[in-house]
C-alpha positions in Angstrom: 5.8 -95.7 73.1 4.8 -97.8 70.1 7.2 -97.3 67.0 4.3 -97.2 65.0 2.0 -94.8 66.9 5.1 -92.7 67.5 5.7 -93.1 63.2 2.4 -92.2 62.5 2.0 -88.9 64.5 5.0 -87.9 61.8 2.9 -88.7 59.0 0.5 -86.1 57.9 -3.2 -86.9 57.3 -2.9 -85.9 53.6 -0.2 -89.4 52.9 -2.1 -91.5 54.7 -5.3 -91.7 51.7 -3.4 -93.1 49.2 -2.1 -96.8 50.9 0.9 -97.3 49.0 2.1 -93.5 49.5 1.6 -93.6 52.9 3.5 -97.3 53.4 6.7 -95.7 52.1 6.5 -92.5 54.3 5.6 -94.8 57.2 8.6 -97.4 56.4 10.8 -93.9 55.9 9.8 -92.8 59.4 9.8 -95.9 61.3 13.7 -96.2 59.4 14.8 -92.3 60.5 13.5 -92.9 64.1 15.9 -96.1 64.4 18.9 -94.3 63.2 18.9 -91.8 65.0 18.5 -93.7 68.5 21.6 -95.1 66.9 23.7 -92.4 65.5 23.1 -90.9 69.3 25.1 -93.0 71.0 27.6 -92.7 68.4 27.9 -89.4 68.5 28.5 -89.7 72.4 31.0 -91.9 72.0 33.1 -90.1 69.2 32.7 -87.0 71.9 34.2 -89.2 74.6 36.9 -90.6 72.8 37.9 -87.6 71.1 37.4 -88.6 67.3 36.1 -85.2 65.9 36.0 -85.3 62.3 33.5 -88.5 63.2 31.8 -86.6 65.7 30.9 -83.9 63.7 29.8 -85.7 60.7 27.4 -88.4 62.7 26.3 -85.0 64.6 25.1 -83.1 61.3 23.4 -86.3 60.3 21.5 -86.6 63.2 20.4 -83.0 62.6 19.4 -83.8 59.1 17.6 -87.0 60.7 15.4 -84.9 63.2 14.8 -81.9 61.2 13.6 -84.4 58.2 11.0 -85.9 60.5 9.6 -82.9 61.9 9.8 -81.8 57.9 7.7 -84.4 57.1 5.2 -84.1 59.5 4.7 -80.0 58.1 4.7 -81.0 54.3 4.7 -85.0 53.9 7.2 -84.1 50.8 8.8 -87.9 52.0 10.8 -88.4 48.7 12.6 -85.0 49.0 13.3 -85.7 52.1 14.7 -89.3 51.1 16.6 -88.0 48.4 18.3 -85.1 51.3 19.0 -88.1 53.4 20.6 -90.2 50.6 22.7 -87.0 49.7 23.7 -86.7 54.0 24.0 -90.4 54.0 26.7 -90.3 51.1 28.8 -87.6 52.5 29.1 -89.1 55.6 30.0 -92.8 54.1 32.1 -91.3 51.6 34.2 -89.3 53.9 34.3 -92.3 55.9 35.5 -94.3 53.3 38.2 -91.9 52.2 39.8 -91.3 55.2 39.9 -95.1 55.9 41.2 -96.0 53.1 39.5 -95.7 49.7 38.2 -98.2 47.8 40.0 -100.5 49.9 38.4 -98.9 53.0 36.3 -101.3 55.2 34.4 -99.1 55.2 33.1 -99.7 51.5 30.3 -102.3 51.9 28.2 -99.4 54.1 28.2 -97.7 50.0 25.9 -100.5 49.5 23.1 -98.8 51.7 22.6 -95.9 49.2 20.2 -97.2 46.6 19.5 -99.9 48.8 17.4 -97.1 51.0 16.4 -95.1 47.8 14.9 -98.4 46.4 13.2 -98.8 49.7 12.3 -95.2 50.5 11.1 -93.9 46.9 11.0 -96.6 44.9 12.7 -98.1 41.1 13.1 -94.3 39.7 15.1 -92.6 42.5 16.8 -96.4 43.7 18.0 -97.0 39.7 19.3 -93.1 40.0 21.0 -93.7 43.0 22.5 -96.9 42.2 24.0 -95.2 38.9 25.7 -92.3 41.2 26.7 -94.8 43.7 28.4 -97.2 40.8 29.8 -93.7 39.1 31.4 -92.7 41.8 33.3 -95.8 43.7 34.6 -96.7 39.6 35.8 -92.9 40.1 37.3 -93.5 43.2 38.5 -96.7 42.0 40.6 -94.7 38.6 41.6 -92.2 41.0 43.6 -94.2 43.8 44.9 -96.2 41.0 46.5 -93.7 39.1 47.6 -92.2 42.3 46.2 -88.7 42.3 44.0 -89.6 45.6 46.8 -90.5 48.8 45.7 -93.0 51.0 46.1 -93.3 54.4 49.3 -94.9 55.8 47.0 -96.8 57.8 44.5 -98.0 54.7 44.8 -101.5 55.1 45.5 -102.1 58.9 43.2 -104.2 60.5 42.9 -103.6 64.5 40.4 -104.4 67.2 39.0 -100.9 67.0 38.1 -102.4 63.0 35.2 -104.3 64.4 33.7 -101.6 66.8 34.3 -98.8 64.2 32.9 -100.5 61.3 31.5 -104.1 61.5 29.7 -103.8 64.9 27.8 -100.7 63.1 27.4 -102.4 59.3 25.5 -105.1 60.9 23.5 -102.4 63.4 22.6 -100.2 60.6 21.6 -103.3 58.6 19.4 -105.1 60.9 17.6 -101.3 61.8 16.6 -101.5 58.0 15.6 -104.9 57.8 14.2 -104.8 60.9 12.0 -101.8 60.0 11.5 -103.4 56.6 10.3 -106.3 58.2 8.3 -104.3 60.5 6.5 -102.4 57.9 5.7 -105.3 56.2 4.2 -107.2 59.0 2.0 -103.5 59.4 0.8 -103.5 56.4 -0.5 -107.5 56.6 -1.9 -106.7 59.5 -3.2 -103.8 57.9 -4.9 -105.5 55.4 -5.9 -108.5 57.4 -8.0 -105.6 59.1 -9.3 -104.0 56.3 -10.1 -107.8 55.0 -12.1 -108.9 58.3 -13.7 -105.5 58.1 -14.7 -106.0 54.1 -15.5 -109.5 55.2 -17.9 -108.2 58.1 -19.4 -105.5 56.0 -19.8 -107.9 52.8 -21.3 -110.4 55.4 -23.6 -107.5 56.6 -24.7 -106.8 53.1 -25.8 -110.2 52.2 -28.3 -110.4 55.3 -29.3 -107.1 53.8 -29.6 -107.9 50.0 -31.4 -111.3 51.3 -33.8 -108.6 52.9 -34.2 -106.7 50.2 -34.6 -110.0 48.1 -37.3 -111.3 50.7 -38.2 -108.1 50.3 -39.1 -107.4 46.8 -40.5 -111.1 46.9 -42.9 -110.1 49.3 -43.4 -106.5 48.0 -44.1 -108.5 44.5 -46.2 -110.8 45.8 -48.3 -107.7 47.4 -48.5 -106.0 44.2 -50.0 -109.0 42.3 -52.3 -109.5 45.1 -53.2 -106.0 44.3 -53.1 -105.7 40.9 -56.0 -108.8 40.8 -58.1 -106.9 43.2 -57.5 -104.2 41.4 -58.2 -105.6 38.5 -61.3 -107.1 40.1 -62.7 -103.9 41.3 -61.9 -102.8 37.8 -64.2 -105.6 36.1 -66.3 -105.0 38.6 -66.8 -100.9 38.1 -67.1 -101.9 34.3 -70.2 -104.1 34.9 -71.6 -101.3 37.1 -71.1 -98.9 34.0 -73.1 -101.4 32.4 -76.0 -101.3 34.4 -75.4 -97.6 35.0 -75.6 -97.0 30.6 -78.5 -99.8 30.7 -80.9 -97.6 32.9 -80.0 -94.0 31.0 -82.0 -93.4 28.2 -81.5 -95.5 24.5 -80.4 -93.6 22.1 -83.3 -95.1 20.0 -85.8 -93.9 22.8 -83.6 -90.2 21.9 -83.7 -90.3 18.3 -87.4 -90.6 18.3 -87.9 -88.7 21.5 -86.0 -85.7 20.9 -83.6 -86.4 17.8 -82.0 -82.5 17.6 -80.1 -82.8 20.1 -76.2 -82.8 22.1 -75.3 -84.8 24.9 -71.3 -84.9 26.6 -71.4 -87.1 28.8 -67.4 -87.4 30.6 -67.3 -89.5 33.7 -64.4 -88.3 36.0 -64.3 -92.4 36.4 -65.8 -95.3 35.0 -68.8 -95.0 36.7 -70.7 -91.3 36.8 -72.6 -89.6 39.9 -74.1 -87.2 36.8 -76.6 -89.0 35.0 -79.1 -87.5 32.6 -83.7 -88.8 32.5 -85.8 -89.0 30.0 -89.8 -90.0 29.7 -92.4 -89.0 27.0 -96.1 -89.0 28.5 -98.6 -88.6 25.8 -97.5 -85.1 24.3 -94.9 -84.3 27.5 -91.4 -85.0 27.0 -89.6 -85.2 30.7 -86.0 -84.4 31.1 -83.9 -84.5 33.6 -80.1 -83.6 33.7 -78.9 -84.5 37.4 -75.4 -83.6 39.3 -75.5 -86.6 42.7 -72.9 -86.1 45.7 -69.9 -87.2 44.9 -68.3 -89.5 41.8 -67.4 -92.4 41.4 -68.8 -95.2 42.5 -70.3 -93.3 45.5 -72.2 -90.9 43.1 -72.9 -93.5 40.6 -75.0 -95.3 43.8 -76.8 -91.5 44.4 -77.6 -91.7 40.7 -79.0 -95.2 40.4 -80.8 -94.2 44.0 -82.0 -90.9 41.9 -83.1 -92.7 38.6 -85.5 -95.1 40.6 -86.7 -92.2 42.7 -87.2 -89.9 39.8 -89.1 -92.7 38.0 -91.4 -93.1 40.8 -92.0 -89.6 41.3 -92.9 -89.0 37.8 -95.9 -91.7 37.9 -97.0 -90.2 41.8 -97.2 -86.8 40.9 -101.1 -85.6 40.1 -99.8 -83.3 37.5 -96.9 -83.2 35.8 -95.6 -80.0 36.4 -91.6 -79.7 36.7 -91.9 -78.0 40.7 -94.2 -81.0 41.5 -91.8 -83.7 40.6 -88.6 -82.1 42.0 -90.6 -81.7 45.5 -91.5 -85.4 45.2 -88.4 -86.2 44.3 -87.1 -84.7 47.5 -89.2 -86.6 49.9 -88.2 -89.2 48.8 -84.4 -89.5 48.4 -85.1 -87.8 52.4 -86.9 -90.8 53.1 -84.4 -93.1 51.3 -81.4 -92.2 53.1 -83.4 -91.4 56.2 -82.1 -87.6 56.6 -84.0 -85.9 59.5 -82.1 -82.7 59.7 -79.4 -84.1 62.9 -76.4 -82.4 62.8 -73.9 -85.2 61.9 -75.7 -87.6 59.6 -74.9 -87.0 55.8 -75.8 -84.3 53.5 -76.0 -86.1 50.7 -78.2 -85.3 47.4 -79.2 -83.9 44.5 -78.4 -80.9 42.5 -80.9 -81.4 39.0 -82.5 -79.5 35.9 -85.6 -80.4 35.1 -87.5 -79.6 32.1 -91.1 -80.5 30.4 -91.5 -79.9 26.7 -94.9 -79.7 26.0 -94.6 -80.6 22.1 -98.6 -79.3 21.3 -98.4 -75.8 23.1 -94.8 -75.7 22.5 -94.9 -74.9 26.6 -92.0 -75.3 28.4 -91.7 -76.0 32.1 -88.4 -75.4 34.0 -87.4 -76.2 38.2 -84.2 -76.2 39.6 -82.3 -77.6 42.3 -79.3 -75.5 42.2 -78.4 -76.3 38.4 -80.0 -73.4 36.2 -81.3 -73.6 32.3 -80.1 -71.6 29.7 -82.7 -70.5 26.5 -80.6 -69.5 23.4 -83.0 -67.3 21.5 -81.8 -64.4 19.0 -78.0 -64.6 19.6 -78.6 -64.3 23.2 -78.9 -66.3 26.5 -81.9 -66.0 28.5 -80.8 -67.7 32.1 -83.6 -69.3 34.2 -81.6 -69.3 37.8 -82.3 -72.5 40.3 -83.7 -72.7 43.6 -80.7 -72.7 46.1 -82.2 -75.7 47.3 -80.7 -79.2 46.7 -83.0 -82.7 46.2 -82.3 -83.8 50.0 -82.1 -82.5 53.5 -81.6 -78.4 54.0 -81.2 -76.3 56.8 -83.3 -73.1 54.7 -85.4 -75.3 52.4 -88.2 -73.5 50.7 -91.5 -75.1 50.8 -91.8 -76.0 47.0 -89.3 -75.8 43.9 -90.1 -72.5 41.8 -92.0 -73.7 38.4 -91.0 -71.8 35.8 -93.1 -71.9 32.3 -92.5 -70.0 29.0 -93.4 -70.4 25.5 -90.8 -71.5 23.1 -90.1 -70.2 19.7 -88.6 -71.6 16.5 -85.1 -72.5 16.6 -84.7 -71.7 20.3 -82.0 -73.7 22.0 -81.9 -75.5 25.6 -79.0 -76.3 27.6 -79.3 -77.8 31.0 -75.8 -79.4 32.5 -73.9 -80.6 35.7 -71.4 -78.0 37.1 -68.1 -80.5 36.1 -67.8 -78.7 33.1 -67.7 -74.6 34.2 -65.7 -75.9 37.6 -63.1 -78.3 35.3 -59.0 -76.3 36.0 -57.0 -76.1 33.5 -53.4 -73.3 32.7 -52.7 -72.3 35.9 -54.8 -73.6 38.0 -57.8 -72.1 36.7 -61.4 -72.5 36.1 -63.3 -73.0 33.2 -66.0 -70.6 34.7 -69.5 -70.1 33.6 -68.7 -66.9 31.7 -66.7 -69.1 29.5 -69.0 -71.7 28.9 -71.9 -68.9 28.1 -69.3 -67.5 25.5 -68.5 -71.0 24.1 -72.2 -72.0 23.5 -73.2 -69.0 22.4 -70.3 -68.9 19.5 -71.4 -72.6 18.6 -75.1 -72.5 19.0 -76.1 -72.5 15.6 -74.2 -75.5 14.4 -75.2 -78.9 14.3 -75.9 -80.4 17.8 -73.4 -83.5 16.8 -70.5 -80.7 15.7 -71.8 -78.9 19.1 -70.9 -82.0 21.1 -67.6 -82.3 19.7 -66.3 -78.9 20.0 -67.4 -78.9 23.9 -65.2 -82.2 24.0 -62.3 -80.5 22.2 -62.7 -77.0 24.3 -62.7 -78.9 27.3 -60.1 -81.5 26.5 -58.0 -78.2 25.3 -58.3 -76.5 28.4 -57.3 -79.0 30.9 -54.4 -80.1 28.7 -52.6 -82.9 31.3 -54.7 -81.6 34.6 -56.9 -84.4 35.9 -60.9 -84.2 35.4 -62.1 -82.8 38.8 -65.9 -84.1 37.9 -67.8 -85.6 36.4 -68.7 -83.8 32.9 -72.2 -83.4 31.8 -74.4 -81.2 29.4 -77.2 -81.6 27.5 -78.5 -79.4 24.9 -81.4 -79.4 22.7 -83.6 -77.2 19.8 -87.3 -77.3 18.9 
C-alpha cells in the first residue's frame, strides 16, 4: 500500500483544512509508520537473543507508536501525541545510554534525535523546549558521572562487533527513516502544490475565456443599449412631435378664453401622447363640447383620438340639426365606417366612450348625450347626474338605435363637469380606487372656487392619492359655469 494513502487514512478530515497543520501531522504519521516496521524486527530480535531489558523497552515503544496512530486518527491532537512520543523516545534512549555507558555511551549521538523530531514534528516552540531538556539533562549526566555518584558499566568503553549491530547499524536506520520521510513529505507537498498550481493555472485560464466573455459581452450588451437608447430616443422625439400635432388640433386656449372663459380643464396624459382628448366649436349662438375617453393610450389612443377629432368635425357640419344625440349617432357611423367594424366576432372593438354637451348661450338651453361617460350639473350644493347611454361610439353587440338627447334649462351659477374615467379609476394606498363617490365628494367641496384653484386642487388630490403608483390612464375633466 502507498505510505501516503496508508498516512492519510490516519489523518482526520478536520487537519487536513489548514495545509500547514496537516503537513506536520502527515510528516508525523508517515515518520511513526517507519519506526515501527523498524522497532518490530528489533523487538524480535532482542526476544531471540534473550536481551530483555531491550526487549521490553523497544516493545513499550512500539505500543506507544501504534496506540499514537490510531490516537490520532480519533482526535488529530498530533502535537500531544509528538510531545508523548518525545517523552517515550527519551526514556528509551536514556536508559540505553545509561546502561551503555553514560555520557560516554555510544549510544549518545541517538540523544540528538529528540529536538531534532520535536523541531520536525511541532515546530520552533516544542523543538527549542526540547532541545533545552535534552541539553539540561546530558550536562546533568555529564556532573553526575564526573563526580562519581552515577557507576558506570564495567563494560562502558568496550568496543565489540556487537557495537555496530547494536548501535551504529540502527543510528544510521533511524536516521535515514527520518530523512527519508522528511524528504518524502517534502517531495508531497511540491507535488501538492504543483497540483493545486496546474489546477489554479487551469481555473485562472478558465476564467479569462470567461472574463473575455463577459468583456465581449458587455461590449456587445453596450453596444445594444446605445443602439436602443437612440431608437429610443428616436421614438421619444418622435411621440413629442406627435404631442405637437395632437395639442395643435385641441382647442386654443384663445378660442377658450373667448369661447367659454369660466372654465377648468386637467388634462394628464398617462404618456406623452393622450387617447382622451377634449372638442370644442361655437356655431352662431351654440357652443359644442366634447370631452372624449378613445381605446387605449398611448400612442394607440392618441391615433383613436386624432381619428375621433376629424370624425367629430365632420359630423358636426353633416348633421341637419345640431342636437347632441344627432352628432354622437353620426359620429358612430362613421368611426364604424372608418375602421370598417361589421359586427364579426374577431375583428377589433375599438372606440369611443364621449360627453357631449351644447350650450345654447340665448335660451341658456343645454343639450347633453352620452356614450358611456355621464355629466354632472352642480346646482344648490348638490349634483344632479345625467347617466350615459351604455353604448360606446363604434361597433356593439346591444346598440340602441339613437343616443338619448338630454335637454334642460340652466340656471345662474350652475356648474358642468363632463370627464374621461382615468381620474375615478386612478389606484392609489393599497391598491385602491379613486371611485366616483370620491370624485362627487371632491367636486362638490371645491365647486364654488375659482375654476383655475379648481384645476389645481384635482391635480394635487390626484397627485396625493397615487403617491409613487403609476398613472393607469389617461386623466381628463373638464368643468365649466354659466
Amino acid at each position: 500500500m502507498n505510505i501516503s494513502i496508508l498516512s492519510n487514512w490516519f489523518i482526520p478530515d478536520n487537519l487536513k483544512v489548514d495545509y500547514e497543520i496537516f503537513r506536520r501531522a502527515r510528516y508525523f504519521v508517515q515518520t511513526y509508520l517507519m519506526l515501527g516496521t523498524l522497532i518490530f524486527f528489533y523487538i524480535f530480535i532482542y526476544y531471540l537473543t534473550n536481551q530483555l531489558l531491550q526487549f521490553y523497552l523497544f516493545l513499550g515503544t512500539q505500543v506507544v507508536i501504534i496506540s499514537s496512530l490510531f490516537i490520532m486518527r480519533k482526535t488529530g491532537a498530533y502535537i500531544l501525541l509528538t510531545n508523548i512520543g518525545v517523552i517515550t523516545f527519551s526514556i528509551l534512549l536514556w536508559t540505553q545510554v545509561y546502561y551503555r555507558g553514560g555520557v560516554f555511551s555510544p549510544h549518545l549521538p541517538w540523544i540528538g534525535f529528540i529536538p531534532i523530531l520535536a523541531f520536525l514534528f511541532t515546530g520552533r516552540f516544542y523543538g527549542l523546549i526540547w532541545s533545552f531538556i535534552t541539553f539540561a539533562i546530558t550536562i546533568a549526566f555529564y556532573i553526575l558521572e564526573i563526580k562519581g555518584i552515577l557507576a558506570l558499566k564495567p563494560d562502558a568503553f568496550v568496543l565489540d562487533a556487537t557495537y555496530y549491530f547494536k548501535s551504529i547499524i540502527p543510528f544510521f536506520l533511524f536516521l535515514f527513516i527520518v530523512i527519508f520521510t522528511y524528504e518524502q513529505s517534502k517531495l508531497q507537498d511540491i507535488r501538492d502544490i504543483t497540483k493545486a498550481k496546474d489546477e489554479i493555472s487551469e481555473k485562472n485560464e478558465l476564467l479569462e475565456n470567461k472574463n473575455e466573455e463577459i468583456v465581449t459581452q458587455n461590449v456587445e450588451i453596450s453596444r445594444q443599449r446605445d443602439i436602443l437608447s437612440a431608437q429610443k430616443q428616436e421614438i421619444t422625439d418622435s411621440i413629442l412631435y406627435a404631442k405637437r400635432i395632437q395639442t395643435a388640433l385641441l382647442p386654443l386656449k384663445e378660442t377658450l378664453d373667448i369661447t367659454i372663459p369660466n372654465r377648468c380643464i386637467l388634462f394628464k396624459p398617462k404618456d406623452i401622447v393622450s387617447g382622451d382628448f377634449y372638442w370644442l366649436k361655437k356655431i352662431k349662438n351654440k357652443i359644442i363640447i366634447a370631452v372624449a375617453d378613445c381605446t387605449g393610450h398611448g400612442v394607440p389612443g392618441a391615433f383613436m383620438s386624432l381619428l375621433g377629432i376629424m370624425l367629430l368635425n365632420e359630423s358636426v357640419a353633416e348633421v341637419k340639426q345640431i342636437k347632441a344625440n344627432e352628432i354622437l349617432n353620426t359620429l358612430r357611423e362613421k368611426v364604424k365606417n372608418a375602421l370598417h367594424q361589421t359586427g364579426k366576432r374577431d375583428e377589433q372593438k375599438d372606440g369611443i366612450d364621449m360627453a357631449l354637451c351644447i350650450l345654447d348661450t340665448e335660451n341658456n338651453m343645454l343639450q347633453y348625450a352620452g356614450a358611456y361617460n355621464p355629466l354632472y350639473l352642480i346646482r344648490n350644493n348638490k349634483i344632479d347626474i345625467i347617466d350615459a347611454d351604455k353604448n360606446p361610439i363604434g361597433i356593439y353587440i346591444m346598440e340602441k338605435s339613437s343616443f338619448t338627447n338630454h335637454e334642460m334649462q340652466l340656471q345662474k351659477d350652475d356648474i358642468i363637469y363632463m370627464f374621461s374615467d382615468g381620474y375615478v379609476d386612478q389606484l392609489g394606498l393599497n391598491n385602491k380606487k379613486f371611485l366616483r363617490k370620491n370624485f362627487q365628494e371632491l367636486l362638490l367641496r371645491i365647486h364654488k372656487k375659482p375654476m383655475q384653484e379648481q384645476e389645481n386642487i384635482l391635480n394635487m388630490t390626484i397627485e396625493d392619492w397615487k403617491q409613487d403608483t403609476k398613472q393607469v390612464d389617461d386623466i381628463l375633466v373638464f368643468g365649466f359655469s354659466v
